[in-house]
Every structure is written in C-alpha cells, then in structure tokens.
N, CA, C and O atoms as a DFTB+ gen file, in Angstrom:
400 C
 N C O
     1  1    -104.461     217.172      88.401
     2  2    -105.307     216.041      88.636
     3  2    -104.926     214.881      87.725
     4  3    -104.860     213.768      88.248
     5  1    -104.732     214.977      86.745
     6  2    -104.692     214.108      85.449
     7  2    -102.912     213.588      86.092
     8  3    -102.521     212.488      85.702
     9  1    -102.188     214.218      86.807
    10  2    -100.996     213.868      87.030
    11  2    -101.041     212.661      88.120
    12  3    -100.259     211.713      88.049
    13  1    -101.927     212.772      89.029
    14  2    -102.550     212.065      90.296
    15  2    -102.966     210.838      89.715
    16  3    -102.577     209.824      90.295
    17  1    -103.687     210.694      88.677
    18  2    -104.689     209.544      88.017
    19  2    -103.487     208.879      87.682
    20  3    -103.249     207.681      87.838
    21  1    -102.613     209.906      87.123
    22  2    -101.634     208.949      85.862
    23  2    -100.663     208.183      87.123
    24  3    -100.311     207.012      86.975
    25  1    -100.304     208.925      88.283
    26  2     -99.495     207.909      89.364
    27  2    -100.585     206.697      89.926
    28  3    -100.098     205.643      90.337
    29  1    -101.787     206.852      89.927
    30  2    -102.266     206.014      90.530
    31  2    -102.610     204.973      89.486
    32  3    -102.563     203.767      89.727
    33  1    -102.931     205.444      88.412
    34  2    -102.889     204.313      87.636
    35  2    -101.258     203.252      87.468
    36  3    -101.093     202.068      87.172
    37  1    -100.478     204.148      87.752
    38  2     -99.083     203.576      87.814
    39  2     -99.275     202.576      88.772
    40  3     -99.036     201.373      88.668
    41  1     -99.699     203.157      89.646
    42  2     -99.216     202.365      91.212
    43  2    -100.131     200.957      90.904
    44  3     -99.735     199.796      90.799
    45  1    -101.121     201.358      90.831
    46  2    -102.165     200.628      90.207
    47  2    -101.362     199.022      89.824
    48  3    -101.089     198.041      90.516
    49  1    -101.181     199.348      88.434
    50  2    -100.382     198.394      86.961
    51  2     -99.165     197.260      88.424
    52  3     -98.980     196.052      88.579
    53  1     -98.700     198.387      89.085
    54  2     -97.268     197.807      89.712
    55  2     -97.720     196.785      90.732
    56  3     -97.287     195.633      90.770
    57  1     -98.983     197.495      91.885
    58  2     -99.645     196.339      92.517
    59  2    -100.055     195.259      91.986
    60  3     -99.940     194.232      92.655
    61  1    -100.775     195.171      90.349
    62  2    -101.073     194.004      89.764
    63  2    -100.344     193.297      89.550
    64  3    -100.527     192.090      89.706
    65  1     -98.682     194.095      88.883
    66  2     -97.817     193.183      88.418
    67  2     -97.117     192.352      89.705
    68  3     -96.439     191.330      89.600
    69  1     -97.414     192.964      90.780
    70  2     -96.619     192.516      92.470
    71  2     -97.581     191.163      92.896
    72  3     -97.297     190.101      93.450
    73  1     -98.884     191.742      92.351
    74  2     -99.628     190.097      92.940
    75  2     -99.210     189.306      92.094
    76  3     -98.763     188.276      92.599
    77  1     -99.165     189.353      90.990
    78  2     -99.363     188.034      89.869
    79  2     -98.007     187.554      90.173
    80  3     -97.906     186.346      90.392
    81  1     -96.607     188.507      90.245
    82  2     -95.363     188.077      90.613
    83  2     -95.333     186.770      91.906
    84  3     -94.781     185.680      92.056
    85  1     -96.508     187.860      92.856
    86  2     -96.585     186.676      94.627
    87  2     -97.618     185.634      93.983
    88  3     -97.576     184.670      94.746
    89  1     -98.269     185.433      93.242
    90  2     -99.225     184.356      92.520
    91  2     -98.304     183.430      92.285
    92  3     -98.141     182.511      93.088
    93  1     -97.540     183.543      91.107
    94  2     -96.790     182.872      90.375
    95  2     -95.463     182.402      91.565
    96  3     -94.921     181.327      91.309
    97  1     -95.087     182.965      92.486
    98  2     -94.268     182.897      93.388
    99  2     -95.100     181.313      94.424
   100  3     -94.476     180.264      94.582
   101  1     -95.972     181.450      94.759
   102  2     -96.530     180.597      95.068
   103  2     -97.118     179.211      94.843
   104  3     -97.209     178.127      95.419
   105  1     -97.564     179.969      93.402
   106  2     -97.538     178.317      92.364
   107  2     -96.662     177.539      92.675
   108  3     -96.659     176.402      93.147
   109  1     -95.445     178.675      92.187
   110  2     -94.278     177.947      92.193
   111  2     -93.842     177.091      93.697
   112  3     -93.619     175.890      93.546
   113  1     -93.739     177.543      94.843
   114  2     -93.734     176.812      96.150
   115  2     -95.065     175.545      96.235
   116  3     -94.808     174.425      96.678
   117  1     -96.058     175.811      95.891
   118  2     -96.583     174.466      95.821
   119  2     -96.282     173.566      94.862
   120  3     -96.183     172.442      95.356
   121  1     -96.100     173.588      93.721
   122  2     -95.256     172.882      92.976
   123  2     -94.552     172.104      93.814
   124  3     -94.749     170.921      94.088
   125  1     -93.487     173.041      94.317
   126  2     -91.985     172.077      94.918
   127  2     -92.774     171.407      96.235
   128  3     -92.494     170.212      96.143
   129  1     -93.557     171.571      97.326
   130  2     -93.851     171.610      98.437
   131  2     -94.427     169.994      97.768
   132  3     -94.282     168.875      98.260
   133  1     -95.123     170.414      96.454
   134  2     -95.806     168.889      95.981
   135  2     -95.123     167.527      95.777
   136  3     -95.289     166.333      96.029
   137  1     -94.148     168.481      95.103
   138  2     -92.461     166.939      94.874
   139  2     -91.346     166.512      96.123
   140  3     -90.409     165.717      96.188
   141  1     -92.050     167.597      97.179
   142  2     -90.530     167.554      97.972
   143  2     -92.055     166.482      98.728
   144  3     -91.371     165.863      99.544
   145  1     -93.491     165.936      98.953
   146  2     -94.057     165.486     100.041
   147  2     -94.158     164.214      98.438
   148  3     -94.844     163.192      98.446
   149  1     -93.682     164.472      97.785
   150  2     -94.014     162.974      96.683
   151  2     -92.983     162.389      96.962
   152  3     -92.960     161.180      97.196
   153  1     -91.804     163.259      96.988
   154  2     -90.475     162.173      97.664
   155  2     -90.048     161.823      98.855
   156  3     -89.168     160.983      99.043
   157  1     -90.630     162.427      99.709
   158  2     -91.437     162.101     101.382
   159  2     -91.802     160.920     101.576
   160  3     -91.293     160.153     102.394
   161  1     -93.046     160.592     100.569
   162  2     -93.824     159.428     100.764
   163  2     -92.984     158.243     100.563
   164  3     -92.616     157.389     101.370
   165  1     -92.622     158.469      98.499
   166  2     -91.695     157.951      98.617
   167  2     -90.432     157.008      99.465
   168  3     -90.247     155.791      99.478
   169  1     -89.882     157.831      99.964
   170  2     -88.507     157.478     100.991
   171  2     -89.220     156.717     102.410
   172  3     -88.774     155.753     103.032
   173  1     -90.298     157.396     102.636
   174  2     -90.984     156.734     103.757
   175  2     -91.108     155.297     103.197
   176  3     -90.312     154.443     103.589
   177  1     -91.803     155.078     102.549
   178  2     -92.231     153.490     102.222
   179  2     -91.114     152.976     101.368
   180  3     -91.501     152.137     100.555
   181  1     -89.692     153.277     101.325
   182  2     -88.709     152.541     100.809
   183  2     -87.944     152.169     102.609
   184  3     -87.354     151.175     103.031
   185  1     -88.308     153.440     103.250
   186  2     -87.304     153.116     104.806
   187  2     -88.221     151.657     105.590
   188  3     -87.780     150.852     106.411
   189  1     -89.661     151.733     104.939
   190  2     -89.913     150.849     105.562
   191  2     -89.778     149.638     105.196
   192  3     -89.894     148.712     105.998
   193  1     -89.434     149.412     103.543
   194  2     -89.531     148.363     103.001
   195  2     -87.558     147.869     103.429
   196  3     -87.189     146.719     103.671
   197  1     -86.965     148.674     103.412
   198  2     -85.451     148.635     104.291
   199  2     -85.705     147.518     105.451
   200  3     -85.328     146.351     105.553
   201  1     -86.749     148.623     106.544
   202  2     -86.859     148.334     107.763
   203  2     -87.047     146.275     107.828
   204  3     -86.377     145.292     108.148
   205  1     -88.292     146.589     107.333
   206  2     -88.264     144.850     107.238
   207  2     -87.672     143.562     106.552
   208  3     -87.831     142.366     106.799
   209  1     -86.806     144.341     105.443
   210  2     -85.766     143.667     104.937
   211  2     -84.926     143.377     106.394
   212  3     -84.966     142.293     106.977
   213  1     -84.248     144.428     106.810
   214  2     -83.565     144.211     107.538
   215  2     -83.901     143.255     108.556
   216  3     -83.440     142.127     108.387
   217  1     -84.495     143.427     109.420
   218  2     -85.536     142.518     110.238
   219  2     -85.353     141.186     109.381
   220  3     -84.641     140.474     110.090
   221  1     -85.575     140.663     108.487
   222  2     -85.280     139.469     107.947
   223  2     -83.992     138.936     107.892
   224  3     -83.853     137.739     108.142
   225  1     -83.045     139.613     107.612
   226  2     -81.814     139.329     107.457
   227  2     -81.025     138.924     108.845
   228  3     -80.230     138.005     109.044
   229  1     -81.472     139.824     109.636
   230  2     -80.844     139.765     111.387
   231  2     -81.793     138.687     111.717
   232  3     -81.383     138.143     112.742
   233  1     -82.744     138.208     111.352
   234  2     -83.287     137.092     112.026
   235  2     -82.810     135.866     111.178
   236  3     -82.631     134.930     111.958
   237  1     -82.606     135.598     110.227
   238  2     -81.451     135.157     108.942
   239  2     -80.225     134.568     109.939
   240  3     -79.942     133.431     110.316
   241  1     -79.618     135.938     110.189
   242  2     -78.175     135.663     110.784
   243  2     -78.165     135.197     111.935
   244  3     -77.214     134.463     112.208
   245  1     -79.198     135.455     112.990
   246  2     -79.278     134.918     113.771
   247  2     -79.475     133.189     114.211
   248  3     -78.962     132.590     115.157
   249  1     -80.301     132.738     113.270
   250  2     -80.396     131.469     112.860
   251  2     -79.155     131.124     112.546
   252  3     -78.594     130.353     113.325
   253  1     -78.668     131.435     111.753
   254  2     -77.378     130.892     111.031
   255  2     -77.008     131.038     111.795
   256  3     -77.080     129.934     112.334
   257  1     -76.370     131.922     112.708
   258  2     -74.957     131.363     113.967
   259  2     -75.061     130.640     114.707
   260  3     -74.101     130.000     115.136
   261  1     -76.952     130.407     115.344
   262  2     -77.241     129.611     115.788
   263  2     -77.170     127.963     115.536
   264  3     -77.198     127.099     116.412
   265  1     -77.106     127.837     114.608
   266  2     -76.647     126.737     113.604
   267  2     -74.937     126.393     113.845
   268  3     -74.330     125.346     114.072
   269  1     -74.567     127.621     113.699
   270  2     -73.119     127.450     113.481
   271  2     -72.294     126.952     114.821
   272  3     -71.242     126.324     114.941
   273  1     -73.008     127.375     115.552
   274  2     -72.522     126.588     116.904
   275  2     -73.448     125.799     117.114
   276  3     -73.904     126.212     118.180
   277  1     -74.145     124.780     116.763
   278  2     -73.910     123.511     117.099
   279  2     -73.400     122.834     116.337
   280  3     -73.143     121.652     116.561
   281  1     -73.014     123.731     114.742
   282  2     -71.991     122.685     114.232
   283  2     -70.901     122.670     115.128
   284  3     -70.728     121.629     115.762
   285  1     -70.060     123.706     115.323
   286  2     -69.060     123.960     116.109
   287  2     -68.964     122.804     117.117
   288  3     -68.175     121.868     116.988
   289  1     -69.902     122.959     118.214
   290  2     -70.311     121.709     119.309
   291  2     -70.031     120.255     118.699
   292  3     -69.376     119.398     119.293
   293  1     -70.550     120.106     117.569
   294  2     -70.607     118.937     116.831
   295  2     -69.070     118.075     116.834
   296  3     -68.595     117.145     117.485
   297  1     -68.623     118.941     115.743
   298  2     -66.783     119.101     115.916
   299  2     -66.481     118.779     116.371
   300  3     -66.077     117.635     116.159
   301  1     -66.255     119.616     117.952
   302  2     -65.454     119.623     118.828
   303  2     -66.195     118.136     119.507
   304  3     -65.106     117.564     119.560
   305  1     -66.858     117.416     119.883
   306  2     -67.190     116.334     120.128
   307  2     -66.816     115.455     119.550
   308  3     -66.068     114.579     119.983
   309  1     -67.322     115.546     118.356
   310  2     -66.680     114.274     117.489
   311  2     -64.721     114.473     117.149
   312  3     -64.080     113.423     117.192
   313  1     -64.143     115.449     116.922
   314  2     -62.827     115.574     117.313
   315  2     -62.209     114.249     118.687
   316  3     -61.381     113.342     118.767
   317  1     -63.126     114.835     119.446
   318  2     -62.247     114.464     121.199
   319  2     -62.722     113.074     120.731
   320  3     -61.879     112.259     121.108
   321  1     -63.709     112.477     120.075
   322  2     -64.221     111.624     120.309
   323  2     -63.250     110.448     119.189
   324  3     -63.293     109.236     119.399
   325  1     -62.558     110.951     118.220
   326  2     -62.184     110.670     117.182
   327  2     -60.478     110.271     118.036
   328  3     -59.853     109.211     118.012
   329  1     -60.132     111.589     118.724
   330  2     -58.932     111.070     119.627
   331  2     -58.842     110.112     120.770
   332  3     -57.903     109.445     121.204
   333  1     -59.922     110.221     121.083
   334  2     -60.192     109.210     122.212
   335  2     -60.107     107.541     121.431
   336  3     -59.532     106.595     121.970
   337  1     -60.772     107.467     120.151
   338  2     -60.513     106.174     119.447
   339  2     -59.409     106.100     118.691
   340  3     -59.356     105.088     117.992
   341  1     -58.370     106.963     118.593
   342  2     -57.244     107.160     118.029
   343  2     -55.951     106.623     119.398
   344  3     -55.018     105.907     119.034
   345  1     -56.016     106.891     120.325
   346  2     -55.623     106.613     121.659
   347  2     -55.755     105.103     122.485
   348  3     -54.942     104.578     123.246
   349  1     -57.033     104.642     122.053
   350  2     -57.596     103.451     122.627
   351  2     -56.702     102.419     121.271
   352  3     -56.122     101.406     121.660
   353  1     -56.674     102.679     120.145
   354  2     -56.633     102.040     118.471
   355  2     -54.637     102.124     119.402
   356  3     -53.967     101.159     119.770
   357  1     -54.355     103.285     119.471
   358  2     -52.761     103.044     119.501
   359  2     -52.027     102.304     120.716
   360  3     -50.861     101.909     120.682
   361  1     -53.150     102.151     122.095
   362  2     -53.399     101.477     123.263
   363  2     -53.321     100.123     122.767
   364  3     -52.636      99.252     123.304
   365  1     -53.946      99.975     121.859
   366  2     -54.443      98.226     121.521
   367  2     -53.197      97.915     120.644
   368  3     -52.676      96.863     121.015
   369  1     -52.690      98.377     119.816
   370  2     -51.714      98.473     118.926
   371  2     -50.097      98.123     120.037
   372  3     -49.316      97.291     119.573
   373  1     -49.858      98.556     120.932
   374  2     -49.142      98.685     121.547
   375  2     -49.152      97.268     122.678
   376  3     -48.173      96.547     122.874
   377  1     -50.668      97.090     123.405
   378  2     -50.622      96.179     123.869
   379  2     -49.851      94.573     122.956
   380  3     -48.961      93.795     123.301
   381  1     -50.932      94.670     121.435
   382  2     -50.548      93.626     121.240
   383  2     -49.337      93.511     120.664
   384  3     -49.141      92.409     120.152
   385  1     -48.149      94.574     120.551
   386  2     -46.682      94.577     119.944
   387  2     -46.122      94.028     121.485
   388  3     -45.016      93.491     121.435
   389  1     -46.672      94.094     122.644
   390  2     -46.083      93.976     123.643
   391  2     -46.037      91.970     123.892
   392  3     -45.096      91.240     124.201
   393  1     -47.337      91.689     123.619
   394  2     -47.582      90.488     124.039
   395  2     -47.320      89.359     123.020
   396  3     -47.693      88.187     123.058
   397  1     -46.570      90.025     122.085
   398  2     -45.684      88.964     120.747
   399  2     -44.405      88.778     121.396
   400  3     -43.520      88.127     120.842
C-alpha cells in the first residue's frame, strides 16, 4: 500500500510540475501573442500613414506633369513663333538688300 501512495504521490508532484510547465508555457505565448498584436497595430497605422503619404505624392506628380506640359505647349509655341519672326526678320532683310 505505502508503495501505491508513494507512486501516486509521484504521479501526483509530476502532474503539478506538467501544469505549471503548460502555465508558464502559456504565459509565455501570451506574452509574444501581446508583442506580435503591438507590432500589428503598429505596422497597421505606419501602412496607413505610407498609404496617404503616398496618395499625396501621386497627386504631387500628377500636378507637376500636368504643369509640365503646358510648359512644354508653351515652348513649342513660342519656338514656331520665334521662327516664324526669325523668317519674316530674314524676309525683310533680304527684301531690303534687294531694293538697294
């Protein structure tokens, strides 16, 4: 009998030491479960602060090219427009070498 007590008290000690092991096993997973949803949040509200950066920038660039072609337009107008009085200037130049 006393041999029976002494295994069950064994078994006993080993179940305690098996919970406190799955206790401490668990702590431990909420712990991490706690840092892995702190850097969750985290990353969430940096993707969003990304998100609308970005959104600014593409609306940024968009403007700007928009810009950039009507400089472009600009140019190219005043160019033709610059040859066209470069043409008329060497027209007149020519007439009056003609009529000396």
């Amino acid at each position: 009998m006393a041999y029976k007590e002494k295994n069950l008290n064994v078994y006993s000690q080993q179940l305690v030491s098996h919970l406190g092991d799955l206790k401490d096993k668990k702590a431990n997973l909420e712990s991490q479960i706690s840092n892995a949803m702190t850097e969750k949040t985290s990353l969430e509200n940096e993707m969003i602060r990304l998100t609308e950066r970005l959104a600014e920038l593409n609306e940024n660039i968009k403007k700007k090219n928009e810009a950039k072609v009507q400089y472009m337009a600009s140019i190219q107008e005043t160019e033709a427009n610059y040859m066209k009085v470069l043409q008329n200037s060497q027209n007149a130049l020519r007439n009056l070498k003609k009529g000396k």
